[in-house]
N, C-alpha and C positions, 0 to 999 in steps of 0.2 A: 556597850551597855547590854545586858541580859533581861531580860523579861518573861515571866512567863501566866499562863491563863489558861483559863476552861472553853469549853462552850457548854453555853448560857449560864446562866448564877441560880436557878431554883434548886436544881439535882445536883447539890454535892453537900450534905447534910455533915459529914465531916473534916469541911474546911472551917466549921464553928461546933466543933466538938458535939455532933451528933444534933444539931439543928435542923431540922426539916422544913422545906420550902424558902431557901434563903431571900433575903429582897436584897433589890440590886446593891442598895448602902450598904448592908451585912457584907457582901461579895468583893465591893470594891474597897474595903478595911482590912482584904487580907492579899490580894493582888492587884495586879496596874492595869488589866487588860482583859475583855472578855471577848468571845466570838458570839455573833448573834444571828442564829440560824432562818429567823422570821421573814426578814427581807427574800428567800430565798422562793417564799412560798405567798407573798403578799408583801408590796412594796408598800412602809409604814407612814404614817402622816409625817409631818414636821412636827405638830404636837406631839406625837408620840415621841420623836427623837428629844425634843425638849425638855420632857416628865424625864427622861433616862438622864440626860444633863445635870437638872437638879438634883439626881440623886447622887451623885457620885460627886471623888475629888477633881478639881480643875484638872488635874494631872491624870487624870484615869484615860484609857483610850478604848476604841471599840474598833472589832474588825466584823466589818460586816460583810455576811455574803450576797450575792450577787442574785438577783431575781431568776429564776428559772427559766423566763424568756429571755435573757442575755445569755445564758448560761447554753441557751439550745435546746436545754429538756427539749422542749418544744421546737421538732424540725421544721426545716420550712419544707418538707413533703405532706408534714400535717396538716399543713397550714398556715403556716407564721409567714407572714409578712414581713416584706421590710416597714413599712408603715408599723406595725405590730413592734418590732425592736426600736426605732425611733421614740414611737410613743414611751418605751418602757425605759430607755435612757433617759428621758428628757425627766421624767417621771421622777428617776432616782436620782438624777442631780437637784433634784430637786431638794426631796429627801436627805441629801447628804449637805448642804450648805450649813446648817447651821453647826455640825462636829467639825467641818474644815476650818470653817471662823473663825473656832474656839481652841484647836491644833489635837480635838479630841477622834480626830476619826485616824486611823493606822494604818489599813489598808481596807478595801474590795477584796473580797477574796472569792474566786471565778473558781470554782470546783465541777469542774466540764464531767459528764457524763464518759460511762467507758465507750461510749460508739465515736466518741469524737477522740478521732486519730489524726495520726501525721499525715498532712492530706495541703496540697496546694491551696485549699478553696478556705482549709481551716489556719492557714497562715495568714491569710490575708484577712480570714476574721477577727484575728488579736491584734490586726493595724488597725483594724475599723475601732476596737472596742479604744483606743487609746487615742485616737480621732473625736471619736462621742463621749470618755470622759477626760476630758484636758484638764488637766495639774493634778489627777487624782492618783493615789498611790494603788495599783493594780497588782495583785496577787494571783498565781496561776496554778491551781495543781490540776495534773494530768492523770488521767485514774484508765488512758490506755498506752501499753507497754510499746508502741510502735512510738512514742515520742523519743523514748528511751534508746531504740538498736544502737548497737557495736556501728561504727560508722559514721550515723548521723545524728548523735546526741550532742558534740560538740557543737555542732552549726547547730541546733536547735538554741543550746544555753546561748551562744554566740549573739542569736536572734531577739531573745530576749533580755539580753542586754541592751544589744540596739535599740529598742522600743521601749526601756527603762522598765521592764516588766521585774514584777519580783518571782523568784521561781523557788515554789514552795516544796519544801523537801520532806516527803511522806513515808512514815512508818507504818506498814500494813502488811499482811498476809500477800505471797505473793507465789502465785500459780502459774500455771501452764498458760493460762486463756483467764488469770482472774489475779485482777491488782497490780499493783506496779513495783518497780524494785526501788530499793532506798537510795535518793544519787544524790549528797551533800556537796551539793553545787549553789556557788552564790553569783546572782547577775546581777542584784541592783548594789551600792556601796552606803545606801541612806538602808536598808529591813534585809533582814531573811528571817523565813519563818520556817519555822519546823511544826508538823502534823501530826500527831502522835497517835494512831488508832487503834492502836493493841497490835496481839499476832493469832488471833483464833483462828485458825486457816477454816474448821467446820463452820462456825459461825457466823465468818466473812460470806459463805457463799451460801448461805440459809435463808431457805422459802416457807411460805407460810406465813400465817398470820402474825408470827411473836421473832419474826425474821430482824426487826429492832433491837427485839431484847437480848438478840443472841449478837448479834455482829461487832460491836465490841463489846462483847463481854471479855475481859482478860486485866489482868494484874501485872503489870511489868516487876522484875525480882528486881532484886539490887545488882547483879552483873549486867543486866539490861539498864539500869540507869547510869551506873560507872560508865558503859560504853557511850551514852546522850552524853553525860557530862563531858567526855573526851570531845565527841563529835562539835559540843557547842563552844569548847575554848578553841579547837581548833578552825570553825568559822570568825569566830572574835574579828580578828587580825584584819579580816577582808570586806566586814561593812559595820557600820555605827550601833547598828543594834542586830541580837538573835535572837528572836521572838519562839518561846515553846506555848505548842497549845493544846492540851491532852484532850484528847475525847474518846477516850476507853471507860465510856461512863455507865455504859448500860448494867453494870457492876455496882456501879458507884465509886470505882476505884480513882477516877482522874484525880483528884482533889489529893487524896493521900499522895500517889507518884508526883504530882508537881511541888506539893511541898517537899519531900523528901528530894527531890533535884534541887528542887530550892537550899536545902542543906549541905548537898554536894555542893553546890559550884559556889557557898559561903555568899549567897546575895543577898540581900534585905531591900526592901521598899517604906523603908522608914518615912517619907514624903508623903504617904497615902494618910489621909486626912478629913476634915470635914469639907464638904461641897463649900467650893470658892468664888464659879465663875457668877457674874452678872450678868444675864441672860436677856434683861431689861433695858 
C-alpha cells in the first residue's frame, strides 16, 4: 500500500483548487493521512483529538509528532528531569488512546534535534522511549549525520529493527555540518515513511526572523519526483505500507508535488469518504 500526506491541512490552498485555510474535512477528501505538528509544541486534550476524529473518514490516519520533551529539545543539562519525561509520556498516551481504539493514529513521529547524535546514552534512550510507549507505532528521524557514518549505519538500521522502530527516510539539504543524507532504509515490515523537505541548501541553514519561510521553500521538478516514485516501488516489496509526506510547504508547494506523485505511482484513495466512526 502507498500512501501519501502533508503536514498539517490549513497551508495547502491548492489541493482544493486555490482554497484558503482548508478544514480538516476539505483535507481528508483529497488524502488518507496528515502530520500534526501541534503535539510537538503542546500535548493536545483528548478532546481535541475527538473534534479531529469527527471530522474526518474512519479510514483517515494521523501521524503525530512527538512533544519536544520526548523528543530532548529540552536537555536534561537544562533541566529536564526524568520526572519531567515520565510526566510527558504518561501525558501523551494519554492523548493518543482514542486514534489507537479507532486504528486512526499511524505513527509518533520522534524528529530529534541535530545535537542528538550516535551516542551510547542516546541508544538507550530509544529503548526507554519504547518502554514508555508500548504497542505504539514509533517513527525516528535523525537530523544528525553521525547516525548515518560508513561503518556504523548498518548496526544502527540493525537496532531499529530490533526495537520495532520505524526509520524515517529524509529528503533534505545535506551539508558539511547541516542535515542528513537520504538512506532508503526500511526496519519495520508493518510502515516506512518517507520526509520530503525540499533541497534549498540557503534556506535550510537560514537565520533570522522569516528563517520558516525560507527553509523549505523549494519545488521539487518532475526528475526529482520520477526519482520518489522509483525510490517508493522499490521499498514496496519490504513492508505493508510506504507512507510519503511532503513538507516543502513554506512555498506552498507540498500539495501540488504529492498530487502529482500521486499521478506517478497511478494511486487513488477512492475509500476516502464521509466521517464513519462512532465515537459514542
Amino acid at each position: 500500500m502507498i500512501t501519501l500526506g502533508l503536514t498539517t491541512w490549513t497551508e495547502h490552498p491548492s489541493l482544493l483548487g486555490g482554497t484558503d485555510n482548508l478544514t480538516l474535512t476539505e483535507y481528508s477528501g483529497v488524502l488518507p493521512v496528515v502530520e500534526v505538528d501541534t503535539p510537538f509544541y503542546g500535548i493536545p486534550k483528548v478532546s481535541t483529538v475527538a473534534k479531529w476524529q469527527k471530522e474526518v473518514p474512519a479510514k483517515f490516519q494521523f501521524i503525530l509528532k512527538a512533544n519536544q520533551t520526548m523528543t530532548l529539545h529540552d536537555t536534561y543539562e537544562d533541566g529536564l528531569s526524568m520526572d519531567d519525561l515520565k510526566t510527558a509520556y504518561r501525558e501523551y498516551r494519554a492523548m493518543l488512546k482514542p486514534l489507537i481504539q479507532h486504528g486512526q493514529l499511524k505513527a509518533v513521529l520522534f524528529q530529534f534535534p541535530p545535537f542528538f547524535e550516535r551516542s551510547t546514552r542516546n541508544f538507550h534512550y530509544l529503548q526507554r522511549m519504547v518502554q514508555w510507549l508500548p504497542g505504539v507505532p514509533i517513527a525516528v528521524e535523525f537530523r544528525n549525520q553521525s547516525w548515518y557514518e560508513a561503518g556504523v549505519k548498518d548496526s544502527v538500521f540493525d537496532f531499529l529493527k530490533d526495537l520495532g522502530l520505524i526509520h524515517v527516510i529524509v529528503d533534505e539539504p545535506h551539508a558539511m555540518n547541516d542535515g542528513v543524507s537520504m538512506e532508503p532504509v526500511v526496519t519495520s515490515p508493518k510502515l516506512a515513511i518517507m520526509r520530503l523537505h525540499g533541497r534549498n541548501q540557503q534556506g535550510w541553514s537560514a537565520k533570522g526572523k522569516d528563517w520558516r519561510g525560507q527553509r523549505t521553500l523549494y519545488r521539487y521538478n518532475e526528475t526529482e519526483l520520477m526519482a520518489f516514485k522509483t525510490m517508493v516501488e522499490d521499498l514496496q516489496p519490504q513492508t505493508d505500507e510506504v507512507c510519503v509526506i511532503f513538507n516543502n510547504n513554506s512555498g506552498g508547494d507540498a500539495a501540488d508535488n504529492a498530487l502529482a506523485l500521486k499521478d506517478l505511482l497511478g494511486v487513488s484513495f477512492g475509500d476516502l469518504g464521509p466521517q464513519q466512526l462512532d465515537l459514542f
